[in-house]
ZAMARGU-4260 file (C-alpha; in steps of 0.2 Angstrom, whole numbers, plus 5000, padded with zeros to 4 digits):
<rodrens>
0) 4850/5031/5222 | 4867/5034/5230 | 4882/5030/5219 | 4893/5015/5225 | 4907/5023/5221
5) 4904/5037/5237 | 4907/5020/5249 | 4922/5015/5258 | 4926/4996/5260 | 4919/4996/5277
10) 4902/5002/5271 | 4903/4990/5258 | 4905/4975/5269 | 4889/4983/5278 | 4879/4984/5264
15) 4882/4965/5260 | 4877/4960/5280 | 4860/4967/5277 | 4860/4958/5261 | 4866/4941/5270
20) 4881/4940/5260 | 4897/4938/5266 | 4911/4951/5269 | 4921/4946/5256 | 4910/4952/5243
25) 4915/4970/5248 | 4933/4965/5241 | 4927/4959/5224 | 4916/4974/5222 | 4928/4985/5228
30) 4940/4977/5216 | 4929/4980/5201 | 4928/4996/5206 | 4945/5004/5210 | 4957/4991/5202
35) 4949/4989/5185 | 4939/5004/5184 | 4921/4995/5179 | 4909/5005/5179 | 4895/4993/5175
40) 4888/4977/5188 | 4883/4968/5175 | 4901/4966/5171 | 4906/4960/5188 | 4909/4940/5184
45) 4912/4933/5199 | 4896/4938/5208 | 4879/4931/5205 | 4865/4936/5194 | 4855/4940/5209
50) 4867/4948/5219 | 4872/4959/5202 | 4853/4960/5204 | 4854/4966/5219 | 4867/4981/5217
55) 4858/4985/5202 | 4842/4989/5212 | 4851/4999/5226 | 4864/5009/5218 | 4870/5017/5203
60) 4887/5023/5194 | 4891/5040/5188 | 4905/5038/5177 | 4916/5052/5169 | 4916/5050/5150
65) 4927/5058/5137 | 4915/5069/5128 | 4927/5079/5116 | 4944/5072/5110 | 4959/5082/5101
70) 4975/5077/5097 | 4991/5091/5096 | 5004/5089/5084 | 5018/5085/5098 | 5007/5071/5100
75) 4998/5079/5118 | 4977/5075/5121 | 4965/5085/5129 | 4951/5076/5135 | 4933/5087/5136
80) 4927/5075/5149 | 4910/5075/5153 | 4903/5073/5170 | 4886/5064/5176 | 4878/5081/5179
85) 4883/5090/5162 | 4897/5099/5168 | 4913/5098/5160 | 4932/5098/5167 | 4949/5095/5154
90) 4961/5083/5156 | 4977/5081/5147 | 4990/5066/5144 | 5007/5073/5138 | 5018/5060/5130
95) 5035/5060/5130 | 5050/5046/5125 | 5053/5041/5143 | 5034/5044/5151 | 5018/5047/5149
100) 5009/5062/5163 | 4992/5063/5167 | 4985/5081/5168 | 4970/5081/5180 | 4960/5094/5186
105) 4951/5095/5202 | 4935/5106/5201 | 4925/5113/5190 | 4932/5129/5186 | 4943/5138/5199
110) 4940/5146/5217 | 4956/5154/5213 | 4959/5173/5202 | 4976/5170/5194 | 4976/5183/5180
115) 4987/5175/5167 | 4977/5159/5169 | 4961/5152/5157 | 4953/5144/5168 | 4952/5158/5181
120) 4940/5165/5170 | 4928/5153/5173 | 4916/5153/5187 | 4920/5138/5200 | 4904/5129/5201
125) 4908/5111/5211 | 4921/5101/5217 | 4926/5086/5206 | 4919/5071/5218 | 4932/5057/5223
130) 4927/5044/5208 | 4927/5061/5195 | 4947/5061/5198 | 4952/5045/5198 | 4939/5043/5181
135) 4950/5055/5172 | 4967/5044/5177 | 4957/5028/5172 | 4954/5036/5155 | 4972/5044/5151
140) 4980/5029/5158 | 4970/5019/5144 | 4974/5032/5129 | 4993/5031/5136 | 4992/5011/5131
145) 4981/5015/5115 | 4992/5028/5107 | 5010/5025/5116 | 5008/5006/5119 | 5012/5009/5140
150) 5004/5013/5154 | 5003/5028/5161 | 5018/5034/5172 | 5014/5051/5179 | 4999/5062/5187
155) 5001/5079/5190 | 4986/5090/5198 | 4989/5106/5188 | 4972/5105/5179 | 4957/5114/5180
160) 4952/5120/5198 | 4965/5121/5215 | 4967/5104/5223 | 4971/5113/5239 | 4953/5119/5239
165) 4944/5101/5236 | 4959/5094/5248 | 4947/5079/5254 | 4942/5073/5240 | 4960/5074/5231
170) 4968/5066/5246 | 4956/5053/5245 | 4959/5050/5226 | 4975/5050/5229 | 4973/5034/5241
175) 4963/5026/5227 | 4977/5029/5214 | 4991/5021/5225 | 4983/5009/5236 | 4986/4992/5227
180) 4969/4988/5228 | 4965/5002/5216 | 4976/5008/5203 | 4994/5004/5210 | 5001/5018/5206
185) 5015/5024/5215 | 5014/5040/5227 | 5031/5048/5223 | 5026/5049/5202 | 5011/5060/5207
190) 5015/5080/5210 | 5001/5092/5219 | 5002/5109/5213 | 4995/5122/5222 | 4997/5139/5222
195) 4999/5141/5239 | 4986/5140/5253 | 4997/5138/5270 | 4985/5129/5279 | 4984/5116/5268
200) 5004/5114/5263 | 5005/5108/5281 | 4990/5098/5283 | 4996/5088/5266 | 5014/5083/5274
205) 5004/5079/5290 | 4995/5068/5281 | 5008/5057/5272 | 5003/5052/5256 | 5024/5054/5249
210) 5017/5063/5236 | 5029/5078/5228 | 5023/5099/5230 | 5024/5110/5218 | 5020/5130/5220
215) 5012/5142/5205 | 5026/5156/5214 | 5029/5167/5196 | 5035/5180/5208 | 5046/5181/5223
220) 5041/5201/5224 | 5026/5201/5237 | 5017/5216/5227 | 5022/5207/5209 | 5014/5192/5215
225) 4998/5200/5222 | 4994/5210/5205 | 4994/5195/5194 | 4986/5181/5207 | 4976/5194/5218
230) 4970/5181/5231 | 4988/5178/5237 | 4986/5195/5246 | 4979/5184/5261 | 4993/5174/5259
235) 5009/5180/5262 | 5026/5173/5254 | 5033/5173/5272 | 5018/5163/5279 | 5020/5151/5263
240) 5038/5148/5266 | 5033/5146/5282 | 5025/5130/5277 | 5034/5125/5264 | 5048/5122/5276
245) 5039/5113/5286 | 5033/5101/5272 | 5051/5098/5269 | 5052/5096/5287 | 5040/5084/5287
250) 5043/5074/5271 | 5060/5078/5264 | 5053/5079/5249 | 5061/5095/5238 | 5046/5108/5233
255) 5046/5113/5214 | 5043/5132/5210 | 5032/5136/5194 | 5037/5151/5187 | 5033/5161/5169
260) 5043/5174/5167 | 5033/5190/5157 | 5039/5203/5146 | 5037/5219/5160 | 5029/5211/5174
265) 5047/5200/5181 | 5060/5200/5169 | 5072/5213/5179 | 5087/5209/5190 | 5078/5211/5206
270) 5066/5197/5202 | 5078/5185/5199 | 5088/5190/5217 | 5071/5191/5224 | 5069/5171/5218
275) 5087/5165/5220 | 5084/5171/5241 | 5067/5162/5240 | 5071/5147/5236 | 5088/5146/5246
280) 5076/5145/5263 | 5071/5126/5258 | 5078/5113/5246 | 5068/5117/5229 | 5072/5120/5210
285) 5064/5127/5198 | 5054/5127/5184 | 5054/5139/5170 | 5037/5138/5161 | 5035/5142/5141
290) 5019/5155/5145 | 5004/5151/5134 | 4995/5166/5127 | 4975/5166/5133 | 4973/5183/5124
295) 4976/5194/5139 | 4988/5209/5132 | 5000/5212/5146 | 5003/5190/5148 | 5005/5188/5130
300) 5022/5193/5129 | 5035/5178/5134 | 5052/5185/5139 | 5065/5175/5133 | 5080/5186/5136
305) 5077/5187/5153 | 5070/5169/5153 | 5089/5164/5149 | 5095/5175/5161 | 5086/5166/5175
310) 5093/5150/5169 | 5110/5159/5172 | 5110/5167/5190 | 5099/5152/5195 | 5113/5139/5190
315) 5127/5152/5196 | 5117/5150/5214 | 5118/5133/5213 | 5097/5131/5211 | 5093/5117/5199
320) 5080/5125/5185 | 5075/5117/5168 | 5063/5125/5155 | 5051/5116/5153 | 5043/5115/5136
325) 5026/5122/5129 | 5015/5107/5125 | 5000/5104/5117 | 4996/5125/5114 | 4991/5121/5096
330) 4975/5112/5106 | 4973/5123/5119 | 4980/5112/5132 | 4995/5119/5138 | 4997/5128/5154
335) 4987/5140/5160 | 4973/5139/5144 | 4962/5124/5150 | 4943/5133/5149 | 4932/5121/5140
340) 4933/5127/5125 | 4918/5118/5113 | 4928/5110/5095 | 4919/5111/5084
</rodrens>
């Protein structure tokens, strides 16, 4: 049977012509759907026994389901979440005073081959569907209101997979998270990180949503950047900035740049002049990442000296930068080390 959750409001109100019930049955289901996130029709109230009956009989739910569960020190979770096939993605909620940021990921595994990434590891084996991504908000945004007592206030798609790659069924999710019919959320607290397919840079500001862009850059050096994310070799940082500038064009929205600065792979001089001209061709700042070891020898080595030098010449530039702080690596869910590992 097909799974409601796969219809659009328009097929909806179809569905309930052929069943001689009126339109406005669509809204309610579709309200019990997106807005509170049910994920059983026996739940759904305000509609009959038969027509629950009914709904029952024709279609199923295949909900996302937290399957494993740890909790960091700093107060981070990382959800094993398990989908309706057996496959698992992670999802992480990080706390803070202010806010609380959903972590989501986007496919099972990564079509991507960054070296210094966890999940690049792993073999890409689906696309998360459009009610997979919005499951794992559903579920953080509850934790955020168990365990900090608000609702959730942030989404960033810098999980498992490249949204970039899965871009109709993020889009899509996206739609459901904002539209007030579904989760309410608004647009400009949720941040697409991508690690930079041109293409689809462009299509994304054509498209509207007023979400905010970040690029995985970790090197403004053409051939640096190719060693340690191999498939950006078809992707030139011209042709990147290229559509970065037209996002900005488009939206007006400042792009983030995500960069980890390693011990003898982009901690010289020319890699910081190389960044500072980068990000002088759009409106940008950047983000200095604490680097989580994943047990590969030439990544494992953080380097803070030049770390604080690029703090230095980026502000002397005038390029707004903050370091952003390591969370959750006592769990595994920091940057760059979501892999589904089992706890035991």
């Amino acid at each position: 049977m097909r799974d409601i959750r796969t219809l659009s409001l328009d097929q909806l109100k179809d569905y309930f012509g052929t069943i001689g019930e009126k339109p406005f049955r669509a809204k309610q289901v579709y309200d019990w759907i997106w807005s509170k996130n049910l994920h059983s029709f026996e739940e759904m109230t305000n509609l009959s026994k038969d027509l629950r009956e009914n709904l029952i009989r024709d279609f199923i739910m295949n909900p996302a389901a937290v399957d494993q569960f740890q909790k960091s020190t700093d107060g981070t979770i990382k959800n094993g979440v398990k989908l309706h096939d057996g496959l698992m993605v992670e999802s992480v909620l990080i706390p803070t005073e202010t806010r609380t940021t959903a972590c989501v990921s986007s496919q099972v595994g990564c079509s991507l081959n960054c070296e210094f990434c966890a999940t690049a590891k792993l073999k890409r084996m689906r696309n998360l569907e459009v009610a997979e991504i919005v499951d794992q908000v559903a579920l953080i945004d509850k934790q955020s209101k168990e365990y900090y007592n608000r609702p959730l206030t942030n989404i960033v798609f810098m999980g498992m997979g490249e949204p970039m790659m899965n871009y109709k069924n993020v889009v899509e999710a996206i739609k459901k998270i904002t539209q007030p019919e579904g989760l309410g959320m608004s647009p400009r607290r949720i941040t697409v990180s991508t690690s930079g397919i041109p293409k689809m840079i462009k299509m994304l500001a054509d498209d509207e949503l007023r979400v905010k862009l970040a690029l995985s850059l970790h090197s403004a050096v053409e051939s640096t950047r190719n060693e340690i994310m191999p498939f950006s070799d078809k992707f030139p940082l011209t042709d990147i900035m290229d559509a970065l500038q037209y996002w900005y064009k488009k939206t007006g929205s400042t792009i983030t740049f995500e960069y980890c600065v390693w011990k003898g792979i982009n901690d010289k001089d020319e890699d910081i002049k190389a960044l500072i001209k980068y990000c002088r061709q759009v409106p940008s700042k950047v983000n200095l990442i604490q680097y989580n070891p994943i047990g590969e020898g030439k990544f494992d080595h953080r380097s803070i000296a030049a770390e604080e030098k690029y703090v230095r010449e980026l502000e002397k530039a005038g390029i707004t930068v903050m370091v952003r702080k390591s969370r959750g690596g006592d769990i595994d869910a920091a940057c760059g080390q979501l892999a589904n590992k089992i706890v035991e």
